[in-house]
PDB file with SEQRES, HELIX, SHEET and CRYST1 records, atoms N, CA, C and O in Angstrom:
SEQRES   1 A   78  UNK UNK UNK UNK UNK UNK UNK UNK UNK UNK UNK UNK UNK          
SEQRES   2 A   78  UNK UNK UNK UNK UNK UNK UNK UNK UNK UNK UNK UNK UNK          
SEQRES   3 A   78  UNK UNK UNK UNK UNK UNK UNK UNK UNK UNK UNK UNK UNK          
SEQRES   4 A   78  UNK UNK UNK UNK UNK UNK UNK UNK UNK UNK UNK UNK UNK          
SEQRES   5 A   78  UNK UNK UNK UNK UNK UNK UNK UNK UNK UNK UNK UNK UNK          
SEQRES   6 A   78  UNK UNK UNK UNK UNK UNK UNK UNK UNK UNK UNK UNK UNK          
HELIX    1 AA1 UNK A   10  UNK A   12  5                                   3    
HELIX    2 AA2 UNK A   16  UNK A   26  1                                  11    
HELIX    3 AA3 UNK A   63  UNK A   75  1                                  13    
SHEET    1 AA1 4 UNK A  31  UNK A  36  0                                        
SHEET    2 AA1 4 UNK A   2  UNK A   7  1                                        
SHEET    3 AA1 4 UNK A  49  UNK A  52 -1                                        
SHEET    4 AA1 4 UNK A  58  UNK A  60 -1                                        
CRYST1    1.000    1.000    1.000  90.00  90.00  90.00 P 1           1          
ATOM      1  N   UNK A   1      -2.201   0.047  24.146  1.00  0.00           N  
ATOM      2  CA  UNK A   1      -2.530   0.207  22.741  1.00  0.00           C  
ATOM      3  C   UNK A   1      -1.407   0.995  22.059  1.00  0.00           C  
ATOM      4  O   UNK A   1      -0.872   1.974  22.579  1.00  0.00           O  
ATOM      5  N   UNK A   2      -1.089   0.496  20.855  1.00  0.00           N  
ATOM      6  CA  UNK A   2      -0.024   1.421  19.745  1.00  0.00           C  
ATOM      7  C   UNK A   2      -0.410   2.188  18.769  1.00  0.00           C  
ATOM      8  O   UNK A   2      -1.502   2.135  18.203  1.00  0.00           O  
ATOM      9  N   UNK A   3       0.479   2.922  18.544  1.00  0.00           N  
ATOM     10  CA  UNK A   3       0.039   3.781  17.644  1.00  0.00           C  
ATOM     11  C   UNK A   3       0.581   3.988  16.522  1.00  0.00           C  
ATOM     12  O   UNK A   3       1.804   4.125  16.529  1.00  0.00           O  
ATOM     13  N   UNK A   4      -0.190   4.081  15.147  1.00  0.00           N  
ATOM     14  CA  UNK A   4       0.589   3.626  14.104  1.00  0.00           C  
ATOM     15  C   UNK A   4      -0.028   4.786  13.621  1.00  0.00           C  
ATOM     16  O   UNK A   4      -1.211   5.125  13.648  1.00  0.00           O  
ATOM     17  N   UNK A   5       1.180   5.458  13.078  1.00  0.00           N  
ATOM     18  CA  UNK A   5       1.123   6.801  12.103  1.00  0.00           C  
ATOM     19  C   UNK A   5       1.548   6.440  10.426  1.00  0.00           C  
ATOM     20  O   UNK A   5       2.498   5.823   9.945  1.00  0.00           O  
ATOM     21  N   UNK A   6       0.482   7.070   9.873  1.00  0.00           N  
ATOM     22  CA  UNK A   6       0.641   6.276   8.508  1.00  0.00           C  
ATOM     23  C   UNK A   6       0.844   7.716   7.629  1.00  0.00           C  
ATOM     24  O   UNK A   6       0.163   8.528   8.254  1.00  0.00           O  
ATOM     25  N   UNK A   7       1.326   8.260   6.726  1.00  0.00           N  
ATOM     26  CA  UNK A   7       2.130   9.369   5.846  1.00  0.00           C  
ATOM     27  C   UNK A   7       0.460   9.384   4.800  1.00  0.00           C  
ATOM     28  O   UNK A   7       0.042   8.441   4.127  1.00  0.00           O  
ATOM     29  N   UNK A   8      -0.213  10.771   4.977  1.00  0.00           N  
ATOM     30  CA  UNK A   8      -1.109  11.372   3.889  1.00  0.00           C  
ATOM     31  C   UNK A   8      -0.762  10.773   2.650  1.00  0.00           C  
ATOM     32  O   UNK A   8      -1.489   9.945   2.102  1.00  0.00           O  
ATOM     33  N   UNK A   9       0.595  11.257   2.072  1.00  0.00           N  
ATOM     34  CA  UNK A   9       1.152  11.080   0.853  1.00  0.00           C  
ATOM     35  C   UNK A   9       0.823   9.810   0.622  1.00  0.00           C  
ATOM     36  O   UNK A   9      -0.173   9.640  -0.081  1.00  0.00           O  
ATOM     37  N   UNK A  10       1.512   8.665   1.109  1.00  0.00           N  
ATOM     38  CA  UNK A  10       1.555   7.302   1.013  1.00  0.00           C  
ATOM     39  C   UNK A  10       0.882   7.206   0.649  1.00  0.00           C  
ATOM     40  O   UNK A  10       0.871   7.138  -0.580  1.00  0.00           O  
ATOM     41  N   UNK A  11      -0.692   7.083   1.651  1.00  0.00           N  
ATOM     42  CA  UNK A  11      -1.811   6.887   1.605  1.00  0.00           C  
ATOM     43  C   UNK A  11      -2.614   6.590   0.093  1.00  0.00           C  
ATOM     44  O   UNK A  11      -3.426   5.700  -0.160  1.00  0.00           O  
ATOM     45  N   UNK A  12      -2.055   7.717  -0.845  1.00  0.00           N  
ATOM     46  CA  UNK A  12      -2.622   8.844  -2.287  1.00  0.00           C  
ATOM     47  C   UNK A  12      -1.593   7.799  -3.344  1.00  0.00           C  
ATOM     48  O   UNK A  12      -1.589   7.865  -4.573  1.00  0.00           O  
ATOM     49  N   UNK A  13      -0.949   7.068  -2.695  1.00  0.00           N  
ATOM     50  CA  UNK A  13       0.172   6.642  -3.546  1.00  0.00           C  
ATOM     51  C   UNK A  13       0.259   4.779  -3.729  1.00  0.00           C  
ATOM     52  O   UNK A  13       0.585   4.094  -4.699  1.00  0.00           O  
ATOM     53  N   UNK A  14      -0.061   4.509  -2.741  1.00  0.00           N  
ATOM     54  CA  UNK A  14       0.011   2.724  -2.411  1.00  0.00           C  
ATOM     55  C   UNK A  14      -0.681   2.261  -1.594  1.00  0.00           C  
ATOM     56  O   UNK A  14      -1.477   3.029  -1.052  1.00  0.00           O  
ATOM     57  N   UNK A  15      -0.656   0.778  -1.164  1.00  0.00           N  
ATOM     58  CA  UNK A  15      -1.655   0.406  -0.496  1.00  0.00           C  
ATOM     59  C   UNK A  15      -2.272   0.464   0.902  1.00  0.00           C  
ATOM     60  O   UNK A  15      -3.205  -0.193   1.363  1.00  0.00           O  
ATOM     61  N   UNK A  16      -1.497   1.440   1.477  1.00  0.00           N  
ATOM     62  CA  UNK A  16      -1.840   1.798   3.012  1.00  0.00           C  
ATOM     63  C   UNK A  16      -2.890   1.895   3.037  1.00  0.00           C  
ATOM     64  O   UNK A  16      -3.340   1.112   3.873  1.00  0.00           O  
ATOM     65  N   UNK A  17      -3.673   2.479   2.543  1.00  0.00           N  
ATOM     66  CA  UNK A  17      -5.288   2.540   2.651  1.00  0.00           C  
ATOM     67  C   UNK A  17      -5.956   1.435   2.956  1.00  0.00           C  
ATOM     68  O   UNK A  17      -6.922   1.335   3.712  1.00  0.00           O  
ATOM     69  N   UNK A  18      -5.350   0.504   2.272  1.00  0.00           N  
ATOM     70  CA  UNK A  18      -6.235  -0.920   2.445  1.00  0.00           C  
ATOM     71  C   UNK A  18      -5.460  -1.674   4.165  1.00  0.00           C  
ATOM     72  O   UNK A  18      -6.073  -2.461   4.886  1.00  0.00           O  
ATOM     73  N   UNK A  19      -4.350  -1.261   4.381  1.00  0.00           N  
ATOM     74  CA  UNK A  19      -3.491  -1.339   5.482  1.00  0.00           C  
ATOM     75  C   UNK A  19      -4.122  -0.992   6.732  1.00  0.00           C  
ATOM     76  O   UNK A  19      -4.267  -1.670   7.749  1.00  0.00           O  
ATOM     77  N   UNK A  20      -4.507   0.308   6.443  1.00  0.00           N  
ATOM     78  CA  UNK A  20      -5.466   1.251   7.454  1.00  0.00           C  
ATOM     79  C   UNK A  20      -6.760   0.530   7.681  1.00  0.00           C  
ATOM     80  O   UNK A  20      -6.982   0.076   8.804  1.00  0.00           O  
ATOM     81  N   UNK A  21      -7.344   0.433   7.038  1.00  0.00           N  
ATOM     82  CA  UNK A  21      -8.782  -0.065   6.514  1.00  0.00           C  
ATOM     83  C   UNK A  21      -8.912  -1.533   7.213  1.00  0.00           C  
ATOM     84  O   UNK A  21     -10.031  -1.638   7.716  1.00  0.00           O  
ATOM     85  N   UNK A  22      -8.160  -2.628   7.387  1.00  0.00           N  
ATOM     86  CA  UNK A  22      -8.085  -4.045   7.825  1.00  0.00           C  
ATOM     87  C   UNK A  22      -7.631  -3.704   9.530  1.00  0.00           C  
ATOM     88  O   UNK A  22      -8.022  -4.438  10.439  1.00  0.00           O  
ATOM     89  N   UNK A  23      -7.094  -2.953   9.681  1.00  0.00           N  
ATOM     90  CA  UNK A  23      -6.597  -2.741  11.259  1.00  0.00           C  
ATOM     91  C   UNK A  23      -7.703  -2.433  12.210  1.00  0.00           C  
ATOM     92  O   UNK A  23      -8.146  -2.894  13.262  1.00  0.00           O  
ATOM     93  N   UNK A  24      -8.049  -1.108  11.096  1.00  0.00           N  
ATOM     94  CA  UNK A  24      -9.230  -0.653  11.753  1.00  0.00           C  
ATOM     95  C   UNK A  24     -10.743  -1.819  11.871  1.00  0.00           C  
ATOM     96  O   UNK A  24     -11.751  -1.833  12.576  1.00  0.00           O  
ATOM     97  N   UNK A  25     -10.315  -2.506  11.003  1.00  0.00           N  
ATOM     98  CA  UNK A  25     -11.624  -3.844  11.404  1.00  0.00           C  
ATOM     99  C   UNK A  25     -11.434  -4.279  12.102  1.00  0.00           C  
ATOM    100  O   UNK A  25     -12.147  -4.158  13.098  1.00  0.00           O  
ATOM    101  N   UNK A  26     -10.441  -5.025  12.098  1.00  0.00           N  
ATOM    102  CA  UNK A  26      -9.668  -5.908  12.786  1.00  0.00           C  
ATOM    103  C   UNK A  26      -8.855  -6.250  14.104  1.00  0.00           C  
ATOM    104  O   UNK A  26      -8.639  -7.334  14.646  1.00  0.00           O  
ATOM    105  N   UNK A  27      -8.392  -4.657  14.511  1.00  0.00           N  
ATOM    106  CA  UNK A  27      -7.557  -4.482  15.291  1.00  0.00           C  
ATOM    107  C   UNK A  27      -7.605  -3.533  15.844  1.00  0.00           C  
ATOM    108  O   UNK A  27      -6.496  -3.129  16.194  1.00  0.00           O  
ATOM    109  N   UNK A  28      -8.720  -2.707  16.216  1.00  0.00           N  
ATOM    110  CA  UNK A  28      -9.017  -1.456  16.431  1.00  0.00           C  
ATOM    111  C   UNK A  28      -8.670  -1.589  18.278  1.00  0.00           C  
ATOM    112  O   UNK A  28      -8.292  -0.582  18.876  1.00  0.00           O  
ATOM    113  N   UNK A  29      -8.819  -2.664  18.871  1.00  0.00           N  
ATOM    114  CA  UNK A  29      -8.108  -2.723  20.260  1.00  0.00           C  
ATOM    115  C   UNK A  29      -7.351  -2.878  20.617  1.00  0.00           C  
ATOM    116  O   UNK A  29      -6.977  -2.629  21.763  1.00  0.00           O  
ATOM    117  N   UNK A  30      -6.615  -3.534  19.461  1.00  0.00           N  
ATOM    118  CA  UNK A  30      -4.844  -3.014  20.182  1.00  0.00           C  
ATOM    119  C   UNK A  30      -3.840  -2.075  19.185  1.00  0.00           C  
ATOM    120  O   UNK A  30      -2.626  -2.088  19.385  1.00  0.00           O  
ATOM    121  N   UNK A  31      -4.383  -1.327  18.189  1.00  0.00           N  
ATOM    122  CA  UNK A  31      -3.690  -0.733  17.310  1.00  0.00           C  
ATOM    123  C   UNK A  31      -4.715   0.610  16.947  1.00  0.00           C  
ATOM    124  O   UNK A  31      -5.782   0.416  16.366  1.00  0.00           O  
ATOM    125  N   UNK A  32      -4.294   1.921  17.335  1.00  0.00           N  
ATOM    126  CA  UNK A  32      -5.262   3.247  17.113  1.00  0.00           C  
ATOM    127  C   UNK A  32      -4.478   3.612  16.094  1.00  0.00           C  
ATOM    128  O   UNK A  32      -3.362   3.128  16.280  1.00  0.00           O  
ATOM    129  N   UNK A  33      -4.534   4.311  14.980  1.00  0.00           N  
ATOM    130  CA  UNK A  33      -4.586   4.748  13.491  1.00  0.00           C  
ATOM    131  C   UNK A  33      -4.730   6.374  13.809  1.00  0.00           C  
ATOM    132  O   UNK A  33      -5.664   7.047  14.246  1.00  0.00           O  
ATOM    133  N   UNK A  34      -3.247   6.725  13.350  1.00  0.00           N  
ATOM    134  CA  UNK A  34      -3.381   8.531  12.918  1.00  0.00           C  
ATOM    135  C   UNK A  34      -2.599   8.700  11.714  1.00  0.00           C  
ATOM    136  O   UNK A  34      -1.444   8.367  11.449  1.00  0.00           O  
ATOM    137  N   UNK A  35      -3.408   9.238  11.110  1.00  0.00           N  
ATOM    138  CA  UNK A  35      -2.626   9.932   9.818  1.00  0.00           C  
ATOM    139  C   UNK A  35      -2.139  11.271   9.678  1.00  0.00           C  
ATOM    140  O   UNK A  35      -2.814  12.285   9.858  1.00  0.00           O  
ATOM    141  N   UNK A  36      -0.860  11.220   9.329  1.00  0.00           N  
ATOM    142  CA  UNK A  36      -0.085  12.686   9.469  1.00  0.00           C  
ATOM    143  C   UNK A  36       0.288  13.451   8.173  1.00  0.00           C  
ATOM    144  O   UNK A  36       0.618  12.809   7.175  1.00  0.00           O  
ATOM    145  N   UNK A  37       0.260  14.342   8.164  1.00  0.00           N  
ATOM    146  CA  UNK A  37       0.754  14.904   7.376  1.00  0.00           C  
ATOM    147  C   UNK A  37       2.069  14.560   6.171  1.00  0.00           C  
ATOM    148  O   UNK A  37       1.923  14.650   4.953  1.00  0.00           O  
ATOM    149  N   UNK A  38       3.112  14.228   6.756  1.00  0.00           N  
ATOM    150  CA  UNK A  38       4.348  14.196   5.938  1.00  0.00           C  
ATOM    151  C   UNK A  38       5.456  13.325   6.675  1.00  0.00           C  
ATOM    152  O   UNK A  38       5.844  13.885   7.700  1.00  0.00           O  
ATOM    153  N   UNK A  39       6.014  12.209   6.445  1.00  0.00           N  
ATOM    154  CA  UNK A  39       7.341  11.835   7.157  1.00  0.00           C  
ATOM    155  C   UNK A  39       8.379  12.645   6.478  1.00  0.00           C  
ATOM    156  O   UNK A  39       9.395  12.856   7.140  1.00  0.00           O  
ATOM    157  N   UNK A  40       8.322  13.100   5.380  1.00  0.00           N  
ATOM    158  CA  UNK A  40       9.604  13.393   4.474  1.00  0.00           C  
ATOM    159  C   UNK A  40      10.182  12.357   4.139  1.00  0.00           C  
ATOM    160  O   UNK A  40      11.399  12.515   4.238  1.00  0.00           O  
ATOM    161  N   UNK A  41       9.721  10.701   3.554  1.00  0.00           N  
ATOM    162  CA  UNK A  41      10.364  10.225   2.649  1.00  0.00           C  
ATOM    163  C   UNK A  41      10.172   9.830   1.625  1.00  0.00           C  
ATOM    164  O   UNK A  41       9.868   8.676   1.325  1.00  0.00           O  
ATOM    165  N   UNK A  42      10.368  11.023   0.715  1.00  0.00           N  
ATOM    166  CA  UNK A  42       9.821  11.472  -0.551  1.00  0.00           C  
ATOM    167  C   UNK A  42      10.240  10.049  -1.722  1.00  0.00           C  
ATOM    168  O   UNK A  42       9.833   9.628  -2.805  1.00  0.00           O  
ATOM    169  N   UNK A  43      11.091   9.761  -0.894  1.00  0.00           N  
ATOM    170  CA  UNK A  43      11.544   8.866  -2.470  1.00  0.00           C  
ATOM    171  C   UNK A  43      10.621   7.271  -2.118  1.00  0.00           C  
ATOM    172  O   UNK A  43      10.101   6.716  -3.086  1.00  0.00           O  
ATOM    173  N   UNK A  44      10.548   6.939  -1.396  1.00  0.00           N  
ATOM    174  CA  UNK A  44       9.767   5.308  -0.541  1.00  0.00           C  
ATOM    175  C   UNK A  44       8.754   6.050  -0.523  1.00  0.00           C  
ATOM    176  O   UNK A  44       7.980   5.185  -0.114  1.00  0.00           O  
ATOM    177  N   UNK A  45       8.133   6.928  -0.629  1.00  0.00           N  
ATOM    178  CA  UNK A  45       6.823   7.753  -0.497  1.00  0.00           C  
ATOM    179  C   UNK A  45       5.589   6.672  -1.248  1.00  0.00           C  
ATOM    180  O   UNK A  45       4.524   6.229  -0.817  1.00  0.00           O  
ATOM    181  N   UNK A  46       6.374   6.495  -2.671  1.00  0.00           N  
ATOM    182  CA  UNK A  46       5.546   6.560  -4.316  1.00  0.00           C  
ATOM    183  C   UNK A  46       5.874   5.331  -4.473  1.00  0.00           C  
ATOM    184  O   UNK A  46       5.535   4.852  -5.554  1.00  0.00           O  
ATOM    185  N   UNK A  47       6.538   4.512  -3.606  1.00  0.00           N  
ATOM    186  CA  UNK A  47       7.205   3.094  -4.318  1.00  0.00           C  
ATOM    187  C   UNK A  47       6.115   2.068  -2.743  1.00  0.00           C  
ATOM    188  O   UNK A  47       5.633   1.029  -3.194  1.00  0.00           O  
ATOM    189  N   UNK A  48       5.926   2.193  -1.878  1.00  0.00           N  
ATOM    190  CA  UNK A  48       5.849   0.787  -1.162  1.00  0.00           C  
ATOM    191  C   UNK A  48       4.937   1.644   0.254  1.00  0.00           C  
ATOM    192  O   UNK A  48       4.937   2.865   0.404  1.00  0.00           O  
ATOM    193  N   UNK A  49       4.253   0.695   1.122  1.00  0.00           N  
ATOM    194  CA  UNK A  49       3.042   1.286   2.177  1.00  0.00           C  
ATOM    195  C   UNK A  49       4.396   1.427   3.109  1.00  0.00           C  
ATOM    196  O   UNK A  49       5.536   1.047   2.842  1.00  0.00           O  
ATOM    197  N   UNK A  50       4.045   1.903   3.948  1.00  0.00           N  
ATOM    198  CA  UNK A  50       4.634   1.762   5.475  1.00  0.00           C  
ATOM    199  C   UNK A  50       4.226   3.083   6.385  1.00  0.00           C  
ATOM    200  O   UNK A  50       3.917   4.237   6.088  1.00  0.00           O  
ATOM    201  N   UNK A  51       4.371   2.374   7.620  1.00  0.00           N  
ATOM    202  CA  UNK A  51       4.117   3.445   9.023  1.00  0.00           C  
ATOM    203  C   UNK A  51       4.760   3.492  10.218  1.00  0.00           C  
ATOM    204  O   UNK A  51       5.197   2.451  10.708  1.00  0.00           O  
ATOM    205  N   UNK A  52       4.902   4.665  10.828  1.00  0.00           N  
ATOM    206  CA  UNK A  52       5.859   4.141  12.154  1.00  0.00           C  
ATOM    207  C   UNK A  52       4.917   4.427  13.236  1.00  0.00           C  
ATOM    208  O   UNK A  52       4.150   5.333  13.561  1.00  0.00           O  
ATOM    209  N   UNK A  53       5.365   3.056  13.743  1.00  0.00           N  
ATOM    210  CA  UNK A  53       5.372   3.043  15.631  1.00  0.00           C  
ATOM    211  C   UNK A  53       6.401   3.274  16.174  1.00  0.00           C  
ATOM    212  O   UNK A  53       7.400   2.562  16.075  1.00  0.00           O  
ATOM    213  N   UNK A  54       6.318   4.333  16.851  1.00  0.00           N  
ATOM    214  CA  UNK A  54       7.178   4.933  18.028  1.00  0.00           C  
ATOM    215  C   UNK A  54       8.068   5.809  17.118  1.00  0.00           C  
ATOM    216  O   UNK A  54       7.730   6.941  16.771  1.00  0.00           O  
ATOM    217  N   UNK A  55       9.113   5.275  16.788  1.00  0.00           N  
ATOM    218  CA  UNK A  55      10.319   5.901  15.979  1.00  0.00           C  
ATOM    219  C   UNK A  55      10.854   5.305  14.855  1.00  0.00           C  
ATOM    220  O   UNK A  55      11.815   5.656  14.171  1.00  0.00           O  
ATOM    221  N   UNK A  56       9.722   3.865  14.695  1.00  0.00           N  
ATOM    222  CA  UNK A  56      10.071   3.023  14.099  1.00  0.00           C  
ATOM    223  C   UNK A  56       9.756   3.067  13.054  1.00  0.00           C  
ATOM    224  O   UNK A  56       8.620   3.540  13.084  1.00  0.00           O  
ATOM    225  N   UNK A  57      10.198   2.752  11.453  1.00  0.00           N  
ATOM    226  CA  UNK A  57       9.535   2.725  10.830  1.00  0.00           C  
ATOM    227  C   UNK A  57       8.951   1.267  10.149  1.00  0.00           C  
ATOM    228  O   UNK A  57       9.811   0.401   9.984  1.00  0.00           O  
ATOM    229  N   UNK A  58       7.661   0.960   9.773  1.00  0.00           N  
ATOM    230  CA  UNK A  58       7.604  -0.205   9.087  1.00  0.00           C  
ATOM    231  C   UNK A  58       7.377  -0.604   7.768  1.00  0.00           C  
ATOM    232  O   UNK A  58       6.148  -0.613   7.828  1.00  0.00           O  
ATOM    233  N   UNK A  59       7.641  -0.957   6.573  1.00  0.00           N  
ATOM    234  CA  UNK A  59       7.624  -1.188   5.721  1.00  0.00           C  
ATOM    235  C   UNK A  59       7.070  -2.477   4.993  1.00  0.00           C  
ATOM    236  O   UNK A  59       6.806  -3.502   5.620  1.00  0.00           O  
ATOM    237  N   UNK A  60       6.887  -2.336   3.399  1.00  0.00           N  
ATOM    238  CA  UNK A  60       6.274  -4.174   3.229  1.00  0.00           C  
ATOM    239  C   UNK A  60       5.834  -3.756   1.571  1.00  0.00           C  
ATOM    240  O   UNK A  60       5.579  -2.693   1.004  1.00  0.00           O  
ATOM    241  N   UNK A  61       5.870  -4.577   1.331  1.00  0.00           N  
ATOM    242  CA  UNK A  61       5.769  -4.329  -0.472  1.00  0.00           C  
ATOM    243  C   UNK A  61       3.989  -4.405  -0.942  1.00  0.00           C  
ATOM    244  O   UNK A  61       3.657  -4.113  -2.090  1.00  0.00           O  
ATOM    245  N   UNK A  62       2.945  -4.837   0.124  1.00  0.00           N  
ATOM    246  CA  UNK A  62       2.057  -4.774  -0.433  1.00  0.00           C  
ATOM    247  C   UNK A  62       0.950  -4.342   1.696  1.00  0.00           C  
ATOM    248  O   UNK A  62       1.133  -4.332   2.914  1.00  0.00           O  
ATOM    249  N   UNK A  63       0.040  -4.126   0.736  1.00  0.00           N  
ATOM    250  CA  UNK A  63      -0.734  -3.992   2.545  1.00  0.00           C  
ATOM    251  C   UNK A  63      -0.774  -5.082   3.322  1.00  0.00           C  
ATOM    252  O   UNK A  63      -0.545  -4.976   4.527  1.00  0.00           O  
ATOM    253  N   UNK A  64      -1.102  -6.413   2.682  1.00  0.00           N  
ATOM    254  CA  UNK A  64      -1.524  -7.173   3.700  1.00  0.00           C  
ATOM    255  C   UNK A  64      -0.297  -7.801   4.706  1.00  0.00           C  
ATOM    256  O   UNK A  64      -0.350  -8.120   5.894  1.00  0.00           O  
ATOM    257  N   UNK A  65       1.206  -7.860   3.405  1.00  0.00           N  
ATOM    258  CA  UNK A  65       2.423  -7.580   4.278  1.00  0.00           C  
ATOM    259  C   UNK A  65       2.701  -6.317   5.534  1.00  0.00           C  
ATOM    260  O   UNK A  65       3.321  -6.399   6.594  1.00  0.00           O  
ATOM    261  N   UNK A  66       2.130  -5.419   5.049  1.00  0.00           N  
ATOM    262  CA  UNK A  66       2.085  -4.623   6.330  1.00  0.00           C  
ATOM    263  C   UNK A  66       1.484  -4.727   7.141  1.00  0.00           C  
ATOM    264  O   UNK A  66       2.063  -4.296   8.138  1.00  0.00           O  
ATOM    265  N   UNK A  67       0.339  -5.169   7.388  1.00  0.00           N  
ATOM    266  CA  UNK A  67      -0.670  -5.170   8.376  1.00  0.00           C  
ATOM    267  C   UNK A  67       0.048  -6.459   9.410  1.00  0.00           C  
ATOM    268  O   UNK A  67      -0.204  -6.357  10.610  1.00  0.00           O  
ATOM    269  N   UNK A  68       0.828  -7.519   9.008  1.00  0.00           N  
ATOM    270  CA  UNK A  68       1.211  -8.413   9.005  1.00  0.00           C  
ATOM    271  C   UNK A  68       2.477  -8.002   9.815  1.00  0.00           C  
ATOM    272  O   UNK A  68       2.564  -8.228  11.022  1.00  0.00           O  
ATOM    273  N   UNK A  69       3.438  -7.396   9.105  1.00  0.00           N  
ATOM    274  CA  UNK A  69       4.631  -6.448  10.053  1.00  0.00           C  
ATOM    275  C   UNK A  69       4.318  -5.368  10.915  1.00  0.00           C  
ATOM    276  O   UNK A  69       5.203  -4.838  11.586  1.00  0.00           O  
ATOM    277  N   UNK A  70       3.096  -4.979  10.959  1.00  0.00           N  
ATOM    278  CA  UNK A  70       2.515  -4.301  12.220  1.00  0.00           C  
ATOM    279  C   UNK A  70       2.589  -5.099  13.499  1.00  0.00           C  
ATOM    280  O   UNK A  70       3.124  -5.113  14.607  1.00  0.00           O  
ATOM    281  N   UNK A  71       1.712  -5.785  12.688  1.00  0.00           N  
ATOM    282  CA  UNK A  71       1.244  -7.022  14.455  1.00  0.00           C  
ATOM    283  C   UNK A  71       2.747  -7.489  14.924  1.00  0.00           C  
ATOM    284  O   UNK A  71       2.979  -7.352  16.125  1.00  0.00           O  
ATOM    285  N   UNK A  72       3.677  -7.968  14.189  1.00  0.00           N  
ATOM    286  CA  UNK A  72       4.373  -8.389  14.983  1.00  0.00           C  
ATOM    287  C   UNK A  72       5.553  -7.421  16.077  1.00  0.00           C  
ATOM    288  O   UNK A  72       6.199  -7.610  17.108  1.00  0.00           O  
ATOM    289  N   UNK A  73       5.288  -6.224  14.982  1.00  0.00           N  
ATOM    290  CA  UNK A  73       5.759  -5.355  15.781  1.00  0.00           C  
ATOM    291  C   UNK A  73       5.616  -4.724  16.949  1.00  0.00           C  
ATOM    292  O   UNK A  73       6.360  -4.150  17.744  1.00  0.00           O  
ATOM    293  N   UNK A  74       3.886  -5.098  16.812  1.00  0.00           N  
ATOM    294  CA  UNK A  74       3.483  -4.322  18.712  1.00  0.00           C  
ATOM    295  C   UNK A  74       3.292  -5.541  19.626  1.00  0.00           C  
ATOM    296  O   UNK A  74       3.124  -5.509  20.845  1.00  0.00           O  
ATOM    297  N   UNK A  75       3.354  -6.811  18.688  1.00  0.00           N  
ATOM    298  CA  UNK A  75       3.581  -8.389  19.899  1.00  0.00           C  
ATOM    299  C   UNK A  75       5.379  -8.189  20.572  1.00  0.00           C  
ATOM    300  O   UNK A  75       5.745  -8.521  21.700  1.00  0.00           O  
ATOM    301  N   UNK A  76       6.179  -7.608  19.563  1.00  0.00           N  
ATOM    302  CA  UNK A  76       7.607  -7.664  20.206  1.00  0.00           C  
ATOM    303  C   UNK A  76       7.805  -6.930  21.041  1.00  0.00           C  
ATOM    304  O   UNK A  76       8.739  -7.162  21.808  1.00  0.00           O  
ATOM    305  N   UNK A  77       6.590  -5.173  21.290  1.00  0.00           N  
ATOM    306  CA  UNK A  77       6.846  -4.250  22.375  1.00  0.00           C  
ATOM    307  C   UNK A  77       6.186  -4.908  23.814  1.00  0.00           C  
ATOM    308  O   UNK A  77       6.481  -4.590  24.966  1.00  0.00           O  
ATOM    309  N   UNK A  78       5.346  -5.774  23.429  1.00  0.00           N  
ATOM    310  CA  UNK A  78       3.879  -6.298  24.566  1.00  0.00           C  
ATOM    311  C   UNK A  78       4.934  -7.272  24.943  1.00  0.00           C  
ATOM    312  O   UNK A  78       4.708  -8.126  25.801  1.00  0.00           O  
TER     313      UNK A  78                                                      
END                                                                             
């Protein structure tokens, strides 16, 4: 299972919430959900969702694009 860390801020700011929210329906067995405090990137913070796995970061202009660049991201580690 992976782990996708998603930024508080973001969260308050764009559509990660709804990002979070579909995984966790959806995907709750191969993808566990923590929310952290702060990445520090203040400026992509307020503009677009994204989360990192591992060291990675992922990005996408709306949630369902992210949820979307998630999966393929933990099919390319599997």
């Amino acid at each position: 299972m992976r782990v996708a860390k998603f930024c508080e801020r973001n969260i308050e700011f764009t559509e990660a919430d709804k990002a979070i929210e579909s995984l966790r329906m959806n995907y709750r067995d191969d993808i566990e959900i923590r929310v952290v405090d702060c990445f520090r990137r203040c400026l992509k913070c307020r503009v677009q969702p994204f989360c990192r796995i591992r060291l990675t970061t992922i990005e996408a202009n709306d949630a369902e694009a992210l949820v979307k660049q998630i999966l393929k991201a933990v099919q390319r580690e599997n």
